[in-house]
N, CA, C and O of each residue as an XYZ file, in Angstrom:
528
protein
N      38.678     10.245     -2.815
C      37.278     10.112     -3.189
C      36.452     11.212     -2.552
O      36.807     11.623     -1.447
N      35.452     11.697     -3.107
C      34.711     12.820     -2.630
C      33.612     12.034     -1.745
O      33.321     10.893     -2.101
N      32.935     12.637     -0.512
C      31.958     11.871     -0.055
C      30.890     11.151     -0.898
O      30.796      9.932     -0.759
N      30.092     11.776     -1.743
C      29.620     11.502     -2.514
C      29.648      9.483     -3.011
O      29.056      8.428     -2.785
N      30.650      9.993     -3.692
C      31.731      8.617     -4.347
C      32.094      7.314     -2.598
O      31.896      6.104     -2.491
N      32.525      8.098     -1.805
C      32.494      6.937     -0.908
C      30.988      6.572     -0.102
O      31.099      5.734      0.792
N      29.919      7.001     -0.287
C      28.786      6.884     -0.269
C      28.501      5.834     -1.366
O      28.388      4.617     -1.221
N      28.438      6.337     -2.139
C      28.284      5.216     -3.546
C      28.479      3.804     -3.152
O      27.715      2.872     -2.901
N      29.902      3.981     -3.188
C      31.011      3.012     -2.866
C      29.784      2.254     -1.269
O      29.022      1.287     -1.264
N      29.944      2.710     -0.771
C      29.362      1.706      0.904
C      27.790      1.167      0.230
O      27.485     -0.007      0.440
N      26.735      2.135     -0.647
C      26.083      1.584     -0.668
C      25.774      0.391     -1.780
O      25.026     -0.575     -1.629
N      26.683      0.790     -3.103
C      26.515     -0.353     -3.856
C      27.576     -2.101     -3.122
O      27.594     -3.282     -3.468
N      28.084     -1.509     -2.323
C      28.987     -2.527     -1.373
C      27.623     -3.272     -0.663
O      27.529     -4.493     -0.790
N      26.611     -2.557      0.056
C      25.933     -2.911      1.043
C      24.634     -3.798      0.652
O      23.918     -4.626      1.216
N      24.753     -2.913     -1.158
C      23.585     -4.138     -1.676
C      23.942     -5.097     -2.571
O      23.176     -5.636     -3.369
N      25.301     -5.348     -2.418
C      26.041     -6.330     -3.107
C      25.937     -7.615     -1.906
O      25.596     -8.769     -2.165
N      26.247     -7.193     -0.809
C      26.443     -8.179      0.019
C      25.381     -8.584      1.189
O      25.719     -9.160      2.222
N      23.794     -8.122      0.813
C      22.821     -7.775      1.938
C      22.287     -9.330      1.966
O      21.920     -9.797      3.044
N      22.249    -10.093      0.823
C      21.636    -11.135      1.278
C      22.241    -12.508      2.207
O      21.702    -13.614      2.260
N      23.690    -12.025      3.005
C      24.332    -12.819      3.451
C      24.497    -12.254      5.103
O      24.939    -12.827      6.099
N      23.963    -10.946      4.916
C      24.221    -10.395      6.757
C      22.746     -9.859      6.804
O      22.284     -9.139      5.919
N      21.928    -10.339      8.098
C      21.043     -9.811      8.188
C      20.949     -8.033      8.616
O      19.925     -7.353      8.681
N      22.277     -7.631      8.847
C      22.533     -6.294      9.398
C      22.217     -5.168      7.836
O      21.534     -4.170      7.605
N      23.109     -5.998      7.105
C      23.238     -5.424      5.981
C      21.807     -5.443      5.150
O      21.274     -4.784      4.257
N      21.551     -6.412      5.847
C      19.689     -6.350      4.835
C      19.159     -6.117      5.303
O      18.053     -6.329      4.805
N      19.085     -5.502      6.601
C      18.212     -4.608      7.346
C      18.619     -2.865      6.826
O      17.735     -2.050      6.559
N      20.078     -2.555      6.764
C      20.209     -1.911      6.182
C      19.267     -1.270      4.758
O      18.288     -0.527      4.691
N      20.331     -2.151      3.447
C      19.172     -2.371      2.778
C      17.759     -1.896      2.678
O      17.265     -1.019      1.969
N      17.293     -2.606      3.467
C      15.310     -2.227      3.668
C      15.364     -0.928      4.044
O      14.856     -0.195      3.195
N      15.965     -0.126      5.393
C      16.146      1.167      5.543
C      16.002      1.975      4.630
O      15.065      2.761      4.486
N      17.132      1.796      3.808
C      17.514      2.526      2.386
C      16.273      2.021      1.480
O      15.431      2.837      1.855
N      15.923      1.591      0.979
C      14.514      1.219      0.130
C      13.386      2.035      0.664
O      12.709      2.719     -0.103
N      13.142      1.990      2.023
C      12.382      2.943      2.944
C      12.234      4.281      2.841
O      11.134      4.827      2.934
N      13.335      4.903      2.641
C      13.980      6.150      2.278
C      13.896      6.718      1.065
O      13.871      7.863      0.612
N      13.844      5.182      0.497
C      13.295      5.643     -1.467
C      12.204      5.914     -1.308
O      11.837      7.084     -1.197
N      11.392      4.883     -1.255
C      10.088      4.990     -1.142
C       9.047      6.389     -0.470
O       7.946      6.828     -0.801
N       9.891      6.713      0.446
C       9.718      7.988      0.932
C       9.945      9.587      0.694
O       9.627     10.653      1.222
N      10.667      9.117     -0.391
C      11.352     10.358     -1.044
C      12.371     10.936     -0.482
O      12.651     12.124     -0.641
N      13.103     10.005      0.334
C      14.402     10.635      1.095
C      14.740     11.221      2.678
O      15.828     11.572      3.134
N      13.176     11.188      3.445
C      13.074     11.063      4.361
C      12.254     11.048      5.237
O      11.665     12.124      5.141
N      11.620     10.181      6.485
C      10.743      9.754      7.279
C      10.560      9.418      8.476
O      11.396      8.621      8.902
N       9.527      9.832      9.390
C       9.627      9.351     10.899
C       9.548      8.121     10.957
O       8.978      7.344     10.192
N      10.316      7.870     12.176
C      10.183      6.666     12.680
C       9.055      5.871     12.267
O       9.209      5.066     11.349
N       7.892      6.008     12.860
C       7.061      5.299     12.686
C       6.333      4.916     11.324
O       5.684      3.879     11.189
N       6.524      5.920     10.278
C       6.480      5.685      8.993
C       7.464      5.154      8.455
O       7.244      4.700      7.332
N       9.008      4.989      9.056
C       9.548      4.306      8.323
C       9.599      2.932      8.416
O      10.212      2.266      7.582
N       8.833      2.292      9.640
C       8.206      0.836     10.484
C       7.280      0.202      9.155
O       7.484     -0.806      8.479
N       6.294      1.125      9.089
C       5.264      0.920      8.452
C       5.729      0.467      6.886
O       5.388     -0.564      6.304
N       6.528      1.446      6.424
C       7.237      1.528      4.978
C       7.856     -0.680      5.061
O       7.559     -1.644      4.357
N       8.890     -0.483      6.472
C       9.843     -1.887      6.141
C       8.441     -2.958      6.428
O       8.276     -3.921      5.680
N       7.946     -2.814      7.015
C       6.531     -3.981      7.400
C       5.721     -4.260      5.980
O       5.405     -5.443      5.855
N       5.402     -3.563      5.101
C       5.047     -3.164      3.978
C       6.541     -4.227      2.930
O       6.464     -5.242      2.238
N       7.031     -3.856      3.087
C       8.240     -4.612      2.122
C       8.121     -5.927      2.457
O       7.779     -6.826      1.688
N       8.473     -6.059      3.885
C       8.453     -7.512      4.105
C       7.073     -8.757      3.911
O       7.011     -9.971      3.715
N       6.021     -7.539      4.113
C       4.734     -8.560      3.903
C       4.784     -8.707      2.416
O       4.324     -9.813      2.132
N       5.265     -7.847      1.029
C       5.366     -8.624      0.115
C       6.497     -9.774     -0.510
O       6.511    -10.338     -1.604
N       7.339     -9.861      0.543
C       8.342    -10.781      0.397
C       7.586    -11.943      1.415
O       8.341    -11.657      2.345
N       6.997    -12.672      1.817
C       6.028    -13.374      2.315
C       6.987    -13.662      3.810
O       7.072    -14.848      4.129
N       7.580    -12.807      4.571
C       8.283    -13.401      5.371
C       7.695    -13.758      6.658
O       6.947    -13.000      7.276
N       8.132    -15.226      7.162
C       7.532    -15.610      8.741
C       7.400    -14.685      9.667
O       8.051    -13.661      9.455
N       6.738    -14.719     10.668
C       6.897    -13.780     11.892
C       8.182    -13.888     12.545
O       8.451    -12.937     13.280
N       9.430    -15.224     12.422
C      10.461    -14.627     13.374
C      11.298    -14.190     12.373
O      12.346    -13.680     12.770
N      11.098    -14.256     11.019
C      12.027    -13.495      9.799
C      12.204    -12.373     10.221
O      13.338    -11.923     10.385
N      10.769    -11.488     10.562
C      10.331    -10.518     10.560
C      11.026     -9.735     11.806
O      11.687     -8.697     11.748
N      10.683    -10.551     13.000
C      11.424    -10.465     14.403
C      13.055    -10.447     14.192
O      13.614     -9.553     14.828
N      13.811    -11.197     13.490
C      15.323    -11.205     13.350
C      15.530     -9.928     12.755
O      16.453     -9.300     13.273
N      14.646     -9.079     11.350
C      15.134     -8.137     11.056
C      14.798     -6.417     11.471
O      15.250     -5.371     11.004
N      13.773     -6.704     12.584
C      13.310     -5.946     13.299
C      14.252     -5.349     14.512
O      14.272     -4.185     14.911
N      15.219     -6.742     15.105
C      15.909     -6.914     15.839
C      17.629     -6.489     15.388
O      18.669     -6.476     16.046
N      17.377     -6.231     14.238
C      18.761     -5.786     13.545
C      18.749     -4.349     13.081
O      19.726     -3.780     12.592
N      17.686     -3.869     13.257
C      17.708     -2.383     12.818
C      18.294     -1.259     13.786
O      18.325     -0.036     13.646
N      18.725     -2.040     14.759
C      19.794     -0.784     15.483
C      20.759     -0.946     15.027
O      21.156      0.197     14.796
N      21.629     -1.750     14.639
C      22.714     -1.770     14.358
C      22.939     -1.589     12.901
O      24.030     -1.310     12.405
N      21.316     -1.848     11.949
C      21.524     -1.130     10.623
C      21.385      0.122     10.663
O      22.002      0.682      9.757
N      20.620      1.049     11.596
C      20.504      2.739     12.072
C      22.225      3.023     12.207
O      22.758      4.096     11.924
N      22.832      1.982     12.631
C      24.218      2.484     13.629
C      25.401      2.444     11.977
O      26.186      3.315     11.601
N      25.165      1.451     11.504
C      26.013      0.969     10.258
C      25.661      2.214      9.211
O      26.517      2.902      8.655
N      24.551      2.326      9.092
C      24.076      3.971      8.044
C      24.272      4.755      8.411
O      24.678      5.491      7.512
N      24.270      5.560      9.930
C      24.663      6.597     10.450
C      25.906      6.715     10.467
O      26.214      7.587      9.655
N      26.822      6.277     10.987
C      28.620      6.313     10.706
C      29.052      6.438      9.001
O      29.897      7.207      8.544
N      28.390      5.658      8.389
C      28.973      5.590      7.014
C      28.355      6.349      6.517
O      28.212      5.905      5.377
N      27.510      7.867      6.631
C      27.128      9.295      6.307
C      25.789      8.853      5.464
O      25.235      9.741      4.815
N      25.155      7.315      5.438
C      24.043      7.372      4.439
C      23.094      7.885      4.382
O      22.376      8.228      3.443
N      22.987      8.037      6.262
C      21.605      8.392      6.458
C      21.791      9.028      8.004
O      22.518      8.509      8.850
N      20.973     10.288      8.222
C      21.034     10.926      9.368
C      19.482     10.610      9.965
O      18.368     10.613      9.440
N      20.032     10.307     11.475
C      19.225     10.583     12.189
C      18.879     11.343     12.900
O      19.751     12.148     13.229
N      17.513     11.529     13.514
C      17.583     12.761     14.704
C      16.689     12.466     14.945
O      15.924     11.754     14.294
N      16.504     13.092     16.281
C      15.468     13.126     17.821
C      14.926     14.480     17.436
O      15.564     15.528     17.527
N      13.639     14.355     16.981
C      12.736     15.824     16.999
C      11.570     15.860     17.170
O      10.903     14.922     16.734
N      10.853     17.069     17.932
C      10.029     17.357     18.104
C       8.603     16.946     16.977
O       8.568     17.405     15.836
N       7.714     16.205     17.423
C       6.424     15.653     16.382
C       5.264     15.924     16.746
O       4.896     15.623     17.881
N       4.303     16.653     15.714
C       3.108     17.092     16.571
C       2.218     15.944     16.340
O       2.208     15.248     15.325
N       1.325     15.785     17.585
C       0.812     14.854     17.647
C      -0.731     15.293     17.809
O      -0.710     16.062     18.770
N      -2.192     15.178     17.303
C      -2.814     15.880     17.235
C      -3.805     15.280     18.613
O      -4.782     15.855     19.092
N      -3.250     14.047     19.022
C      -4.233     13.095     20.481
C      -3.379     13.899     21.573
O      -3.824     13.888     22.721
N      -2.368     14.492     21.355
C      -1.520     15.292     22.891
C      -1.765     16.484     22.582
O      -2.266     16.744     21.488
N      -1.370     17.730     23.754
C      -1.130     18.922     23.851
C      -0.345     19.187     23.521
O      -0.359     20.306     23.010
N       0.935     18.454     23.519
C       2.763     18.954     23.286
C       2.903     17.722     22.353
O       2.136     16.762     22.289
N       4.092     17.953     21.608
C       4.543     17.116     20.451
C       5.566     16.283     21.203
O       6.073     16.474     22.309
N       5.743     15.270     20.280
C       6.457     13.729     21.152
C       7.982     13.863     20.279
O       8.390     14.414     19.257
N       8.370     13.235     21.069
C       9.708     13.039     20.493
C       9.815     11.580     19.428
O       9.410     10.488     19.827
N      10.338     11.751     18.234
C      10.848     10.614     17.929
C      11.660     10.736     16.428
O      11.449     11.644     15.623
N      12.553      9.714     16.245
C      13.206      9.726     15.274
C      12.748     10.009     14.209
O      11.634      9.575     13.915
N      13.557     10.918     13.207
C      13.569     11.835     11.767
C      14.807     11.453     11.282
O      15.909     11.624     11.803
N      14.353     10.603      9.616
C      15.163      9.618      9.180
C      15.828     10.472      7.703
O      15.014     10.753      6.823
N      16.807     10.722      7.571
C      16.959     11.699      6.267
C      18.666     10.816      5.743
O      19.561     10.230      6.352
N      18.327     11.246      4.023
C      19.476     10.898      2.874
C      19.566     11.966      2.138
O      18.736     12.677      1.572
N      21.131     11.975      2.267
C      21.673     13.373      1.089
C      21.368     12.692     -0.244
O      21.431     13.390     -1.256
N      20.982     11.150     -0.372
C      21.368      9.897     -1.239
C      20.157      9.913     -2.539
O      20.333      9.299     -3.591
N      19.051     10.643     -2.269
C      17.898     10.086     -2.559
C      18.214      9.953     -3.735
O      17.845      8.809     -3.999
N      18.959     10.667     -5.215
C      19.431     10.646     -6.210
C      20.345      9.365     -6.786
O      20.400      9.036     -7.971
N      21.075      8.693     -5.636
C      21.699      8.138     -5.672
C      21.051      6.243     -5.526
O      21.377      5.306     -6.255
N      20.064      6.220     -4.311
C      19.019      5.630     -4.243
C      18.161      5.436     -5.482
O      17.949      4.265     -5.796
N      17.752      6.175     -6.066
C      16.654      5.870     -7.465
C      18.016      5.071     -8.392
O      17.899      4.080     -9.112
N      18.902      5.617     -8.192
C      19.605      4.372     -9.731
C      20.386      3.143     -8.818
O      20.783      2.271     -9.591
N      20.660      2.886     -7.625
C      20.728      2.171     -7.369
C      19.372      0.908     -7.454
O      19.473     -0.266     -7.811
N      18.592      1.383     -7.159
C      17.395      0.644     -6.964
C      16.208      0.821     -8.231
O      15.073      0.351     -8.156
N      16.719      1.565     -9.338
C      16.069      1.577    -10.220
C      15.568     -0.231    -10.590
O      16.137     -1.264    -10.236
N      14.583     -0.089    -11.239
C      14.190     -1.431    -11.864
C      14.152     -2.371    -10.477
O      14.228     -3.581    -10.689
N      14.057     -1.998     -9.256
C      13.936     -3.181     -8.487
C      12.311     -3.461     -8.250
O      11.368     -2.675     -8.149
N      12.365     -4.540     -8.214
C      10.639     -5.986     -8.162
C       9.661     -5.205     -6.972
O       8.537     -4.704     -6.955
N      10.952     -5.443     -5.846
C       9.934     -5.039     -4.683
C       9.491     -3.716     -4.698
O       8.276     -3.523     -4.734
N      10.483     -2.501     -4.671
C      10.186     -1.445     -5.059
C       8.803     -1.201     -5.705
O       7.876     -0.579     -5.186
N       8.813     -1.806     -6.953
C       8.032     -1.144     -7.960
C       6.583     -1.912     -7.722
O       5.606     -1.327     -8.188
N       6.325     -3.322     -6.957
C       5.199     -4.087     -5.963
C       4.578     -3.195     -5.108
O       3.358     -3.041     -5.064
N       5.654     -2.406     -4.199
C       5.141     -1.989     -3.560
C       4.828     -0.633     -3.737
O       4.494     -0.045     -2.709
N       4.851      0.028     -4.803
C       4.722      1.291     -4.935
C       3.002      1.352     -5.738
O       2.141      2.222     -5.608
N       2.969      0.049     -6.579
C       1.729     -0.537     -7.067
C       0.893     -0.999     -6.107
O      -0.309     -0.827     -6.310
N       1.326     -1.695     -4.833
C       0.270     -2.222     -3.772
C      -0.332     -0.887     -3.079
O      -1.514     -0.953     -2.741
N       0.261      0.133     -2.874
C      -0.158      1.242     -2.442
C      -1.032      2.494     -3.230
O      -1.496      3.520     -2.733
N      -1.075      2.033     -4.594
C      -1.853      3.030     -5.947
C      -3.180      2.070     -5.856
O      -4.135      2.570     -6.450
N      -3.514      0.515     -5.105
C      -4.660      0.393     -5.318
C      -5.393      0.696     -4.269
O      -6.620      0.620     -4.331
């Protein structure tokens, strides 16, 4: 299989089976994040992006806390399986003198992402909650 194809393969695997592991549906949201973003985002925009998803899925505050609490190990599960790179880089910050460090979230996938997630509810909610 070419990377590509085993990419495929992990992610239509990962949204086949997300609503039974919260790892995997933290995953999941990551990757939706990444759509939504056009393929890649800081940290803190990509917070904002999953907080945004979840407030239109009406979820409790410890829903919210369990899948907040799973996103290292969905960072760790996407990073090994080539979905998604991370990195520690330099961010200018315009309240400091020197730029801060923090995570830069990137997919070779983004192509791959739009037809996976084509026609999805939340997706297309939240792409509308943000045009008003």
């Amino acid at each position: 299989m070419r990377l590509s194809e085993d990419a495929e393969k992990f992610i239509l695997d990962l949204v086949g089976r997300h609503v039974k592991d919260i790892v995997s549906k933290a995953a999941v949201d990551v990757l939706k994040a990444l759509l939504l973003s056009y393929g890649s985002a800081w940290e803190s925009e990509l917070k904002d992006t999953l907080m945004g998803l979840w407030s239109l899925r009406g979820l409790q505050f410890d829903e919210v806390g369990e899948l907040q609490s799973a996103l290292a190990d969905a960072e760790k599960l996407l990073s090994e399986k080539g979905a998604v790179e991370i990195d520690v880089r330099a961010r200018g910050d315009l309240r400091r003198r020197e730029p801060r460090r923090e995570k830069f979230y990137t997919t070779k996938y983004l192509y791959l992402l739009m037809r996976v997630f084509s026609g999805d509810i939340e997706i297309d909610r939240f792409r509308y909650q943000m045009q008003q």
